[in-house]
FINU-559303 format. One record per residue: residue number from 1; residue in three letters; x, y, z of N, C-alpha, C, O in turn. Coordinates in nm, 4 decimals. Example, Ala and Ser with C-alpha at 12.3 -4.5 7.8 and 13.67 -1.06 7.14 Angstrom:
2
REC  num  residuo        nx        ny        nz       cax       cay       caz        cx        cy        cz        ox        oy        oz
REC    1      Ala    1.3190   -0.5690    0.7800    1.2300   -0.4500    0.7800    1.3200   -0.3300    0.7800    1.4236   -0.3319    0.8465
REC    2      Ser    1.2850   -0.2250    0.7080    1.3670   -0.1060    0.7140    1.2900    0.0030    0.7870    1.3409    0.1138    0.8039
//
This chain:
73
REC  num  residuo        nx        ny        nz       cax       cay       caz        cx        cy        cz        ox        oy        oz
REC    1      Unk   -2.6154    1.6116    0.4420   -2.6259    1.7469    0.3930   -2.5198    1.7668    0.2850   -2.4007    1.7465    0.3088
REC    2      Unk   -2.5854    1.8255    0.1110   -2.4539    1.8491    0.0723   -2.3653    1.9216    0.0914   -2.4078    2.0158    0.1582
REC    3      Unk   -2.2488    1.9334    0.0674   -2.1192    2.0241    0.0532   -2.1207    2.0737   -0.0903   -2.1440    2.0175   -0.1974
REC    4      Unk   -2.0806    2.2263   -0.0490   -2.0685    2.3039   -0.1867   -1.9143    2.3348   -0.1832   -1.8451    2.3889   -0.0970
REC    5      Unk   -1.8823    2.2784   -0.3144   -1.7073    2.2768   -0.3674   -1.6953    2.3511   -0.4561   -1.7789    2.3538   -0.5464
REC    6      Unk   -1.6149    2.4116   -0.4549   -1.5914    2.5340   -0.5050   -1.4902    2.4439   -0.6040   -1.4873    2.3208   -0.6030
REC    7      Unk   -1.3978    2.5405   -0.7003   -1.2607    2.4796   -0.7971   -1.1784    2.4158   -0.7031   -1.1276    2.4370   -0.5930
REC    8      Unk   -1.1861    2.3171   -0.8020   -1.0370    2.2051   -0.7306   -0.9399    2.1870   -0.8052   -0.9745    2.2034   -0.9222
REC    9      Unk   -0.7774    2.1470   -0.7894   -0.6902    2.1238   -0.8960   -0.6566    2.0166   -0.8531   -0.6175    2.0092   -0.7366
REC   10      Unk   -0.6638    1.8733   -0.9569   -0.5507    1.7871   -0.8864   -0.4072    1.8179   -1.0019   -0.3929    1.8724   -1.1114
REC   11      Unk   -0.3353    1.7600   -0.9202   -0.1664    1.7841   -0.9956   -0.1560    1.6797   -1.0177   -0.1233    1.6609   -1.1348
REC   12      Unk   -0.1774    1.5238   -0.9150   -0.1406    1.3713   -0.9724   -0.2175    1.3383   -0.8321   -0.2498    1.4010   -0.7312
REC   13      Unk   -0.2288    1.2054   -0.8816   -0.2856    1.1147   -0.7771   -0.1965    0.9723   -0.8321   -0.1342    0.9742   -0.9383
REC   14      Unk   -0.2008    0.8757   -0.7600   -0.1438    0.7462   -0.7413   -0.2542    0.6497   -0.7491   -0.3717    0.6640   -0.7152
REC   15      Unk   -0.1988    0.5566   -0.7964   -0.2185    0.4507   -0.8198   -0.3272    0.3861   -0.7495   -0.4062    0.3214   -0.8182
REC   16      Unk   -0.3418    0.3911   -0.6470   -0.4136    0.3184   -0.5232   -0.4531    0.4540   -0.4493   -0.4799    0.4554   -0.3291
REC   17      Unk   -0.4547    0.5459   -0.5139   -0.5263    0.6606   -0.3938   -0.6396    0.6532   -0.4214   -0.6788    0.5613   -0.4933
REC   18      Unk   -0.7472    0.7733   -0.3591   -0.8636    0.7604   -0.3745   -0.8853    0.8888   -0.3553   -0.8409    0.9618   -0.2667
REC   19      Unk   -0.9825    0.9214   -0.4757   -1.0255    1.0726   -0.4745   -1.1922    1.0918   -0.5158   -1.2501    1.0505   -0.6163
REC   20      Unk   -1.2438    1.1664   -0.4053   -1.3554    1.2239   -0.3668   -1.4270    1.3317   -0.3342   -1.3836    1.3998   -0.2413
REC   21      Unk   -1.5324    1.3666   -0.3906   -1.5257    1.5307   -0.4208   -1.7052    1.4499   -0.3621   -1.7762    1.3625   -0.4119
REC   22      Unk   -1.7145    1.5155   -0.2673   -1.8898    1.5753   -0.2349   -1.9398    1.4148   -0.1244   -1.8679    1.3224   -0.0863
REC   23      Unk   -2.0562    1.4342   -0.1069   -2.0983    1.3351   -0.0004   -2.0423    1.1841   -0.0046   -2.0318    1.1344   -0.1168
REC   24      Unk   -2.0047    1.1049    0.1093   -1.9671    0.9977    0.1169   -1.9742    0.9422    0.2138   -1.9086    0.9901    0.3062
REC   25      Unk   -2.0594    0.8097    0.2429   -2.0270    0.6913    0.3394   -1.9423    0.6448    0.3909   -1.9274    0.6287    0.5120
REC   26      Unk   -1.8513    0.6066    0.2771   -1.7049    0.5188    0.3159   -1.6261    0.4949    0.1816   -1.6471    0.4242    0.0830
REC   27      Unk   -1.5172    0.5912    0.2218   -1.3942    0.5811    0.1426   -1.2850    0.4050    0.1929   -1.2384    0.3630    0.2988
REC   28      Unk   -1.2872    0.3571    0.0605   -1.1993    0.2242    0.1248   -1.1161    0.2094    0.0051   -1.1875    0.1652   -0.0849
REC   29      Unk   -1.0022    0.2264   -0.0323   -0.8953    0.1896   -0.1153   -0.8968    0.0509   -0.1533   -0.9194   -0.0028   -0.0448
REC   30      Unk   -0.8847   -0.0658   -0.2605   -0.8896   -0.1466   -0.2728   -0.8106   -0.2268   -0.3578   -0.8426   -0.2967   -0.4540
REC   31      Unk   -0.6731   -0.1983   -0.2909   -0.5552   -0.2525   -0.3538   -0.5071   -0.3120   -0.2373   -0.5411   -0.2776   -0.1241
REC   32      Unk   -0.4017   -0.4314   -0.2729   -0.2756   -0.4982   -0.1576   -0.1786   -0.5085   -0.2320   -0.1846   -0.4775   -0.3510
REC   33      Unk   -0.0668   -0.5562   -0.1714    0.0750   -0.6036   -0.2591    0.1177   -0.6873   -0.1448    0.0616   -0.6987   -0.0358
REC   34      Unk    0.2374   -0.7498   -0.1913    0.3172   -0.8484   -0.0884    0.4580   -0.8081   -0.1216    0.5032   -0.8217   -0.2353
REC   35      Unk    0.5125   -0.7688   -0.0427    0.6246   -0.7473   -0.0036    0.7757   -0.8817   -0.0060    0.7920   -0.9424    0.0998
REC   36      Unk    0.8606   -0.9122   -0.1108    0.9734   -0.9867   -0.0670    1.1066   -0.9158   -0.0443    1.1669   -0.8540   -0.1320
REC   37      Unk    1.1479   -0.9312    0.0865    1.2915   -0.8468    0.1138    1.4001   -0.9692    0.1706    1.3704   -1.0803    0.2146
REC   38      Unk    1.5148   -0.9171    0.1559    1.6164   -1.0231    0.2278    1.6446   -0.9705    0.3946    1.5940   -0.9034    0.4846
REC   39      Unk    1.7101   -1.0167    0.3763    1.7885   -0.9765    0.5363    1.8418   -0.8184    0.5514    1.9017   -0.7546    0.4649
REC   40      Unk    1.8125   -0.7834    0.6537    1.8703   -0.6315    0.6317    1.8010   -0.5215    0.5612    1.8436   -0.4060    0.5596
REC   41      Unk    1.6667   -0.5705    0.4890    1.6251   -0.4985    0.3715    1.6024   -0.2979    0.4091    1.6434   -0.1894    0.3680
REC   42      Unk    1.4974   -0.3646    0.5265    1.4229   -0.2543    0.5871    1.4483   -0.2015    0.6565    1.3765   -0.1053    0.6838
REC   43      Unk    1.5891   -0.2315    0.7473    1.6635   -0.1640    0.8534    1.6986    0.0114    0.8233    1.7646    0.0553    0.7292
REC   44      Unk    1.6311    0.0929    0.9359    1.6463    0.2272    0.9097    1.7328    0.2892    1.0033    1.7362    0.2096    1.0971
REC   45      Unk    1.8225    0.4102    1.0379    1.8539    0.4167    1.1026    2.0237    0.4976    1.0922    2.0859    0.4964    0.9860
REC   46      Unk    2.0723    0.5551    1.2028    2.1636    0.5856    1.1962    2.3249    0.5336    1.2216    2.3580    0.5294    1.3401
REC   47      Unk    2.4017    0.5038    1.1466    2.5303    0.4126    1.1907    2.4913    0.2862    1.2049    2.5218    0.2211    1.3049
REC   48      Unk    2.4215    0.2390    1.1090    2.3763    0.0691    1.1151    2.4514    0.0098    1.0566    2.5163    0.0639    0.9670
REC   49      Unk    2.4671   -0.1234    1.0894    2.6042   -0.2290    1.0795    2.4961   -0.3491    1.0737    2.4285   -0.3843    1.1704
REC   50      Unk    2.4909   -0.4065    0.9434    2.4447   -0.5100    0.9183    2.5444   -0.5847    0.8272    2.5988   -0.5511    0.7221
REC   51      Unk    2.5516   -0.7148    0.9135    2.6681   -0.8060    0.8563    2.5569   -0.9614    0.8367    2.4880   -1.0171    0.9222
REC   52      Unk    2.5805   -1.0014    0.6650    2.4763   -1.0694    0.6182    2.5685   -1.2134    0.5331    2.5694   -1.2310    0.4112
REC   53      Unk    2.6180   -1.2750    0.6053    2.7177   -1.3940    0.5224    2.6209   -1.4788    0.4182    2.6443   -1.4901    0.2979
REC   54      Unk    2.5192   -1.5303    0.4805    2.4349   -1.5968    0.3143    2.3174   -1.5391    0.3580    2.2921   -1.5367    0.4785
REC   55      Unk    2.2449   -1.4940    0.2789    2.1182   -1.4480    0.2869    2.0141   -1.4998    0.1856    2.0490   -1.4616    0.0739
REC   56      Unk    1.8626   -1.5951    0.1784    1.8024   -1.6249    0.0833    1.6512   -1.5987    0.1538    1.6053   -1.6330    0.2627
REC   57      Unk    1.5889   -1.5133    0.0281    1.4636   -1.4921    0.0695    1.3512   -1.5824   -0.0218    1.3164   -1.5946   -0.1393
REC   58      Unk    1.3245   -1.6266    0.0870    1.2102   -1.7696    0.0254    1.0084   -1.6941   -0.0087    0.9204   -1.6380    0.0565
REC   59      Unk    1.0311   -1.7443   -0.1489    0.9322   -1.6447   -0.2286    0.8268   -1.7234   -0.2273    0.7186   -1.6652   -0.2189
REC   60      Unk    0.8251   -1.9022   -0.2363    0.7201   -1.9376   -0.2627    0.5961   -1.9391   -0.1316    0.6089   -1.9297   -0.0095
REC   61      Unk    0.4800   -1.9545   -0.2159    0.3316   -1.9232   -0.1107    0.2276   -2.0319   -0.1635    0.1875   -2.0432   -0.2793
REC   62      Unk    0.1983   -2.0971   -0.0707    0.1300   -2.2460   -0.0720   -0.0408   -2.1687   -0.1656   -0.0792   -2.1811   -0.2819
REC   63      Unk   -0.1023   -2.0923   -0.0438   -0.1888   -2.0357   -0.0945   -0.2038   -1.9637   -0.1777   -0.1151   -1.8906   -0.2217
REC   64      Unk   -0.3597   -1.9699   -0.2317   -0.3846   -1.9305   -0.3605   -0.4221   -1.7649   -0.2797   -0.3191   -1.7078   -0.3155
REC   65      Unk   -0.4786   -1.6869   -0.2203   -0.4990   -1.5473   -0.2288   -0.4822   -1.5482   -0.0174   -0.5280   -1.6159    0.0746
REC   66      Unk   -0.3788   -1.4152   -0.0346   -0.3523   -1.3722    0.0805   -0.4375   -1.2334    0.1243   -0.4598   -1.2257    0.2451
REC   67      Unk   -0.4652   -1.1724    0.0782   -0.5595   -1.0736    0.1323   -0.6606   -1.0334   -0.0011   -0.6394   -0.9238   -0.0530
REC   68      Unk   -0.7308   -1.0887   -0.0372   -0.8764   -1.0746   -0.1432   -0.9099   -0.9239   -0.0795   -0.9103   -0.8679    0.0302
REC   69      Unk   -0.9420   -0.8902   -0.2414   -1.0025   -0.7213   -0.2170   -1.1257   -0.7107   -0.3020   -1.1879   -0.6046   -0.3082
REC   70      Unk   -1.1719   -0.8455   -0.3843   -1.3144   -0.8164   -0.4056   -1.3852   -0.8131   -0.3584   -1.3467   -0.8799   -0.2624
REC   71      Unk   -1.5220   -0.7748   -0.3266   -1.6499   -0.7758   -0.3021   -1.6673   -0.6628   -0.1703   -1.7632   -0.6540   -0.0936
REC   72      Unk   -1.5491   -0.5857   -0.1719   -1.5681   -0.4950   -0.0831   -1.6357   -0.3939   -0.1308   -1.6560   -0.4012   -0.2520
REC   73      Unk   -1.6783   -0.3003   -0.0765   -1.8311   -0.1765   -0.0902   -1.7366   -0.0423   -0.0980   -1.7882    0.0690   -0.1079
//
């Protein structure tokens, strides 16, 4: 059944969002990224004490594609 939309404003959208105005099946975003952090990177929290004497974050990746986002619908 359609939906009747009245005025819309966007202000910004991102990069990888997804914007949709009126009937839909399936909304699916179709972006990835890979993430490299060291030690300690992501630690959240209050009064945290991270003590890091050598730290090396190992970048290389044997494979050729870690999460493929073509041929999705």
């Amino acid at each position: 059944m359609p939906g009747i939309v009245g005025a819309i404003q966007i202000i910004s959208i991102g990069s990888s969002a997804v914007l949709h105005v009126g009937d839909c099946f399936a909304v699916q975003p179709t972006s990835s990224t890979k993430t490299f952090a060291g030690a300690g990177s992501f630690n959240t929290g209050n009064g945290l004490f991270v003590e890091n004497h050598q730290s090396a974050t190992n970048t290389w990746d044997s494979d050729q594609f870690d999460q493929p986002t073509g041929g999705l619908f």
